[in-house]
N, C-alpha and C positions, 0 to 999 in steps of 0.2 A: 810368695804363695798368696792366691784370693783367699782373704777371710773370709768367705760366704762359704769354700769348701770343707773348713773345720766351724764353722757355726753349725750349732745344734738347733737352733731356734726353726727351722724348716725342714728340718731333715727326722722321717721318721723313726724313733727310737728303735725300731730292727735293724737298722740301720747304724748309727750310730754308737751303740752299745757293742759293736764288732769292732771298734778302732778307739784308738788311745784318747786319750783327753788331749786339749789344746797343745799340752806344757811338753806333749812329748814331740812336738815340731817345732819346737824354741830351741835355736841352735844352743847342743851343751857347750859349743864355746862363750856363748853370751850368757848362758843359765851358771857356767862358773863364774864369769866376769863377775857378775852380780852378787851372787852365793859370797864371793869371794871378800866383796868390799860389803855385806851386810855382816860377815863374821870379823872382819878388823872391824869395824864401829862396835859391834856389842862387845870383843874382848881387851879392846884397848883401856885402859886406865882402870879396868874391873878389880873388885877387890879378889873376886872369885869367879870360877866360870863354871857350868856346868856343859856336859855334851849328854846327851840326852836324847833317845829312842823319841820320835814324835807322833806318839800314840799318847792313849790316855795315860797309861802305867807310867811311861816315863817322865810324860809332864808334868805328872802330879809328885813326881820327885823333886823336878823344879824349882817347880812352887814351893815346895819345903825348904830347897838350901834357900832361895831368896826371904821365906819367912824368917829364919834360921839365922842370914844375915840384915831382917828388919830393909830389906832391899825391894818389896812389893811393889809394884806400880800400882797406882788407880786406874780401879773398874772403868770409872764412870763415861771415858773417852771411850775405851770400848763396846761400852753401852749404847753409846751415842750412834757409832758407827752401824753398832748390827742393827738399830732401827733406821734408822739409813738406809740399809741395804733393803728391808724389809718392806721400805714403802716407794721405792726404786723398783720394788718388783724382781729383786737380784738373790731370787730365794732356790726354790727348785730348779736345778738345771744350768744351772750357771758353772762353769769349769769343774774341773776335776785333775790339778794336777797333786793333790795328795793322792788318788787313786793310783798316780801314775809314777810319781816318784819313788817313792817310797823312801825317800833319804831325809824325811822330815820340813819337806818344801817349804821356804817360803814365802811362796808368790801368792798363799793362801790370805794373807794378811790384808788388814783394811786398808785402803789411802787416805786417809783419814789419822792415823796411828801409823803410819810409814818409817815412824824415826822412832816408835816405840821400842826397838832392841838395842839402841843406844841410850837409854835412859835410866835402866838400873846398873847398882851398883855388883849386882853380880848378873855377868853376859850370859847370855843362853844361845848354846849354837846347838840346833837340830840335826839330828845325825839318823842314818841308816847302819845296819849291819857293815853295809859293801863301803859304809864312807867312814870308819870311825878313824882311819889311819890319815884321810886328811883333815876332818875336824881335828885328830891332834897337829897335825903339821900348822893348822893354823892357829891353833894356841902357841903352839910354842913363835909361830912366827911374830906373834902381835902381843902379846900379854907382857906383862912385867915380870918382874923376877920378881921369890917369894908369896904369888898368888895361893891360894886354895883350887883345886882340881878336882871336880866331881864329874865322873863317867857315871850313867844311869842308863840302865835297861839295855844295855849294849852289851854281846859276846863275841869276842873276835873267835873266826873258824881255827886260826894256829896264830902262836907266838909272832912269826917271821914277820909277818904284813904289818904290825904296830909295833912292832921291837925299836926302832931307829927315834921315830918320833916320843916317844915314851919313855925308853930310855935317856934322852936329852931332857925330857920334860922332870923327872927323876930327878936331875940336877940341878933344877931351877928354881921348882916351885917347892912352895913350904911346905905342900902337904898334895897328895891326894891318893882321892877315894874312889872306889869302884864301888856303887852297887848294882845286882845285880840277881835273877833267878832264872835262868836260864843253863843249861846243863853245860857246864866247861870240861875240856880234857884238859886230866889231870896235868899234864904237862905247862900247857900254855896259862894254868892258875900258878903253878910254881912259879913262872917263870916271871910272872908279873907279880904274884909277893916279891920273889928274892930282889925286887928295883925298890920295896921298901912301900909298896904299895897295900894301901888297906883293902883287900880284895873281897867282900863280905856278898854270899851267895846264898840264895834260899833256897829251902826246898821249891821246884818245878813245881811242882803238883800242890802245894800248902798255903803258896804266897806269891804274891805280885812284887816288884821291883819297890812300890812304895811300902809296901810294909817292911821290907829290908830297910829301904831310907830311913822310916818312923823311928825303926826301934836302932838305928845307928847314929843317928842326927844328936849330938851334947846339945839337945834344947826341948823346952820343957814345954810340948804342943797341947793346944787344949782337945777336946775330944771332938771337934771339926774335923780334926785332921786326924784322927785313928776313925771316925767316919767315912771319911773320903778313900782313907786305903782299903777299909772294907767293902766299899761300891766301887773300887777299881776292881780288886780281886774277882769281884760278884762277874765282872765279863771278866776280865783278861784270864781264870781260870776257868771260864765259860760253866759258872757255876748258877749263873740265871734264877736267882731268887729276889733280887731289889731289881723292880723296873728303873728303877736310878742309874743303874749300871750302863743300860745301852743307850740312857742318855748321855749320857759322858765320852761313849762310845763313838758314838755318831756328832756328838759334839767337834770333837780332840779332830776327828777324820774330815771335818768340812771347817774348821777353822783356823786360823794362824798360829803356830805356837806360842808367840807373847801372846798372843789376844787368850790361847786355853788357861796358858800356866796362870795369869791374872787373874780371871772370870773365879776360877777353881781353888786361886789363893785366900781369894775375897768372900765366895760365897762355900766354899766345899760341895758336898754333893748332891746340895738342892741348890739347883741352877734359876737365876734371876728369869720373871716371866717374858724378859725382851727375848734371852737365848732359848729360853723353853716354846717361844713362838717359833723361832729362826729354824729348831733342830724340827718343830712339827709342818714347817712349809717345805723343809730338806727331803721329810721321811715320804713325802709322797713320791717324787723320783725316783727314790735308792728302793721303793717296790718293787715298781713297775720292771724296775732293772733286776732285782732277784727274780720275778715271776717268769723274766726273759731267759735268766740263766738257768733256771731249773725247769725249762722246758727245753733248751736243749740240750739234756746233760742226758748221755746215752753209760751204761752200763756194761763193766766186763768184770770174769771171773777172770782173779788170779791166783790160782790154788784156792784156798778157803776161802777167800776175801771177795768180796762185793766190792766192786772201786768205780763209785759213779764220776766220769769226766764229763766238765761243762766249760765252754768257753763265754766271754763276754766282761763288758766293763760293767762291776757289780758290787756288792759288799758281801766279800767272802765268806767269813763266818755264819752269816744268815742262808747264805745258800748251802754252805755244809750241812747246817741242822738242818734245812729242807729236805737235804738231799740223805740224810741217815733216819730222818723222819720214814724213810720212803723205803727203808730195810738197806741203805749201805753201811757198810763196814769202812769205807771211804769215802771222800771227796777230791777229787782234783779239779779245780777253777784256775785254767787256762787267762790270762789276761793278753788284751790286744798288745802291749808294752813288751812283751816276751816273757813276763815272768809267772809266776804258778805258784799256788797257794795250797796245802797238801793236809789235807783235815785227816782226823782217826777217829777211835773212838773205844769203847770199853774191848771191841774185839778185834781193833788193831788201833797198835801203838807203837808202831817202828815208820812213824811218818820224818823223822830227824833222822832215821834212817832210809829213808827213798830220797827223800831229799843231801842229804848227802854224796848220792850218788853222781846230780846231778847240779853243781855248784851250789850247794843252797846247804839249809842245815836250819836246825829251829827244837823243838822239842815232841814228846813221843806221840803225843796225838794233836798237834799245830806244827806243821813246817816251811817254810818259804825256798821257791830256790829260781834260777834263769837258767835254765840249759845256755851251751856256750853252742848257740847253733847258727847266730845270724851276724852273718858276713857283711851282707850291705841293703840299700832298699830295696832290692828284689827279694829278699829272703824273708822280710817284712811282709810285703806288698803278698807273698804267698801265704804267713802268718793269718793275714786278715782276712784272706778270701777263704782260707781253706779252713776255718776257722783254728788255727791252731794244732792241726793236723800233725807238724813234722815235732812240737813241743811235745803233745799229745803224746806219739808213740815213744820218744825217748823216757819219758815221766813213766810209762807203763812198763816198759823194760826193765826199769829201775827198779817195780816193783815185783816184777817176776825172780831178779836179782836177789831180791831181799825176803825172798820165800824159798827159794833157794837156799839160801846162808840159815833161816830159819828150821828148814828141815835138818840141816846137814846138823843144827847143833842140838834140834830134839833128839837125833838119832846118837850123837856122839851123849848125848845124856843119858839116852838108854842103855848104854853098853856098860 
């Protein structure tokens, strides 16, 4: 393929903002290759390993087992790097396969710090929801016997998909831990206690994944780090009171995960003025691409619910509170990649219920999911043009679905 046709550098952002990032035309057979031998380097000879959501909530779990095991990397390389990048001009607008992935990418990382996930003593492998069952196949393929095993900000949909790798890992390793806040059925938390697994789950609605870490972690953190968990919380329960918050946010979303977990180990949740430059030459781009998406974002009623749909490559959450600013009761943000971001809000909160529906799941007013709809690149190639049209109506049916199921159990209440 010509690189000038996925270069953004000429191509209008109306343009552009309708199709994936670079990383989603990197054959996935060479995006595993890769993946593959970046996860044997960090988990090989580790004392511990963590797998870890690579958002902010999760990396700043991270960062705590690594504190935890006195395993921190130095800042100051990637320091070095992000003002590199800065006066390279490699700020606004430069790739977006964290946008795209969503499995904790990463090709986000400096070259400069390349061999940084082989350097501490406890590995860090970046995980998605839909990957947590081969980040453990690759622990158990590469790691030693006896390690520590820390799962962070990761909830499997059912038992069955992580059962094989887990249970093997059960018998290996000396210990591990789940944490996590995200809503489990009941079933698939049984079923990962009864392997011996320390499965410790927060309230949804109370607490971030780091605060479960904080107050689970046998080590005695200074008040940087119950700091930090509280400006994770401050976004990831979209609770918007420390402007701190969605620096971290927006941090975690445009940088590597060793370069977040480090920066965030090092400084907590007042970030060094190299990254507080880096995330303010970021934030002009990641506008201009909300201002796009909530100008195409069209409006339907479904039964009581307001559910505004918008397609584009964006930063979701800010387009949600645009978009409920604007009198919805919903959001759905369609992505070029095929996947769908599913917002609520105090007057709907069965969004881990729409998405559900639709392979995806998450919690009651944030959910994530990919309709299972596209077969091959024409199905895509429709995706893009039609701006997400064929995602579009399966995501809304889902929510006709679940207003349905909503009525049927007002009425069964009333009787």
């Amino acid at each position: 393929m010509d690189d000038e046709l996925i270069d953004e550098g000429n191509v209008p952002r109306s343009r552009y903002t309708r199709l994936p990032g670079k990383g989603f035309f990197y054959p996935d057979s060479l995006d595993e290759e890769r993946a593959e031998r970046r996860a044997r380097e960090a988990i090989e000879g580790s004392e511990a390993v963590v797998i870890a959501d690579g958002d902010a909530d999760g990396l700043a779990c991270a960062a705590m087992v690594r504190e935890a095991y006195d395993a921190a990397l130095d800042p100051d390389s990637f320091e070095a790097a992000i003002a590199a990048r800065l006066d390279d001009g490699a700020g606004a607008g430069e790739g977006d396969a964290a946008d795209e992935a969503g499995d904790g990418d990463e090709s986000r990382d400096a070259d400069d710090t390349e061999d940084a996930h082989a350097e501490s003593a406890v590995g860090l492998v970046a995980a998605g929801p839909y990957s947590i069952d081969t980040s453990l196949e690759r622990v158990l393929a590469y790691a030693d016997d006896d390690i520590d095993l820390f799962v962070c900000d990761l909830c499997p949909d059912d038992y069955e998909w992580i059962a094989e790798p887990l249970e093997a890992l059960a018998e290996t390793t000396a210990s591990i831990r789940w944490f996590d806040h995200h809503q489990w059925d009941d079933e698939t938390a049984a079923a990962v206690r009864d392997l011996g697994v320390d499965l410790v789950v927060g309230e949804s609605d109370e607490e971030c994944t780091a605060d479960v870490a904080l107050r689970s972690l046998d080590h005695e953190f200074d008040d940087r780090w119950s700091e930090l968990a509280t400006v994770t919380r401050d976004h990831d329960l979209w609770i918007k009171a420390d402007p701190r918050s969605d620096d971290l946010a927006d941090y975690s979303y445009w940088a590597g995960s060793e370069e977040y977990a480090t920066i965030v180990g090092a400084y907590g949740a007042d970030l060094p003025e190299t990254v507080q430059s880096f995330v303010a030459d970021r934030r002009v781009e990641k506008q201009a691409r909300i201002d796009a998406a909530v100008d195409r974002a069209v409006t339907h009623e479904v039964d009581e619910w307001s559910v505004a749909v918008t397609y584009g490559r964006c930063s979701q959450n800010e387009v949600a509170e645009s978009l409920r600013e604007r009198g919805a009761d919903a959001a759905v943000i369609v992505k070029p990649a095929g996947s769908a971001s599913i917002r609520g809000s105090e007057e709907f909160q069965h969004a881990h219920e729409v998405a559900g529906k639709v392979n995806g799941g998450g919690h009651p007013q944030a959910a994530g999911c990919k309709p299972d709809i596209y077969d091959d690149m024409l199905d895509y190639a429709q995706h893009w043009t039609t701006e997400g049209q064929a995602c579009k109506r399966v995501i809304l049916a889902a929510f006709e679905a679940v207003a349905d199921e909503v009525a049927d159990g007002d009425a069964t209440d009333a009787e």
